[in-house]
N, C-alpha and C positions, 0 to 999 in steps of 0.2 A: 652948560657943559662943564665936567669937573677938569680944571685943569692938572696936567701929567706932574710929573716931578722934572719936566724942562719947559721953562714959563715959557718958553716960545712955541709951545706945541701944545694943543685940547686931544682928551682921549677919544679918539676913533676918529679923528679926520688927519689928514697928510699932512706936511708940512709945504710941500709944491707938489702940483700938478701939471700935468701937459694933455695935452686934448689936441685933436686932429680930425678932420673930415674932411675929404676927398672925392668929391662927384665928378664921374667922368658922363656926357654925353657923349655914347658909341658911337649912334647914329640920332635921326630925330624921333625916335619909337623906342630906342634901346638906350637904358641910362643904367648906369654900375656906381656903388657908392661904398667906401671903406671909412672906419673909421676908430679911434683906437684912442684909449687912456690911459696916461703913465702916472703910477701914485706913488709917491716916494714912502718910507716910513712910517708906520700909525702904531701911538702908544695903546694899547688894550690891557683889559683885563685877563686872567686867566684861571680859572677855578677848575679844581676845590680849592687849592690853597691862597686862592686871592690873595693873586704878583702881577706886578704891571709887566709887559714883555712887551717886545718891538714885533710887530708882523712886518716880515720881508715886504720889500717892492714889489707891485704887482701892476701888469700890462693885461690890455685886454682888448683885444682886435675884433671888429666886426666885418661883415661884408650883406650888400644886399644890389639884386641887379632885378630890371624892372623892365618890362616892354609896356607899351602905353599904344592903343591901338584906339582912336575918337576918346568915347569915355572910359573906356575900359581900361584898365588896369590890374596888368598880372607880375606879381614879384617871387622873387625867392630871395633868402638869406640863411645865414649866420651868424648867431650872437655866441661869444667867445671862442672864436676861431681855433685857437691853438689849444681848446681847450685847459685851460690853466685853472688850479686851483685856488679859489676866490673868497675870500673870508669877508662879511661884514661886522666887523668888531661892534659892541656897543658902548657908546658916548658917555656911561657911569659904569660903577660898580654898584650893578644890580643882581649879579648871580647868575647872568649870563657867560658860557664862553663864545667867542669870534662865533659868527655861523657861518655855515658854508652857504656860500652863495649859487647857483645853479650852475652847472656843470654846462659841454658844449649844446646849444641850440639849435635845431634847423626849420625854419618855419618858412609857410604858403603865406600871401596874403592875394587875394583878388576883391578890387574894387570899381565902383562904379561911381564917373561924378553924373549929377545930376543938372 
């Protein structure tokens, strides 16, 4: 990784992090799960004119709730709840700018244990 112009920091990763996850059982069939990460700071690139620039702090909340019935297994969620716009910077200058990361999510999952 190329280090930024603040030796205490690499381009495209935070300087602190905070992480959380949250599982509630509802009931013994019904389970709810949130979960969210705070990223402080990240040095990036920024083209055309290749300049290092700070990307704001960014949060990103999920949630996902589950019923569990024998083997079966039916979920629902959200990945980036509030919707927030999410940049994944990259770790040199390679002539990339930040890319946008995906936008809010809503997915199914149904599974089956064997």
């Amino acid at each position: 990784l190329y280090q930024s112009g603040d030796s205490r920091r690499f381009l495209g990763t935070p300087t602190h992090k905070l992480a959380f996850s949250g599982p509630v059982h509802l009931t013994d069939r019904l389970h709810w799960n949130a979960n969210g990460v705070l990223l402080s700071e990240r040095a990036a690139f920024r083209y055309p004119e290749v300049a290092e620039v700070d990307l704001a702090p960014e949060f990103q909340l999920n949630t996902y709730l589950e019923y569990r019935w024998r083997q079966l297994r039916l979920g629902a969620g959200i990945a980036n709840l509030l919707d927030e716009h999410l940049l994944i910077p990259q770790p040199y200058a390679g002539g990339a700018a930040p890319l946008p990361a995906k936008r809010r999510q809503f997915f199914l999952k149904l599974g089956y244990e064997f």
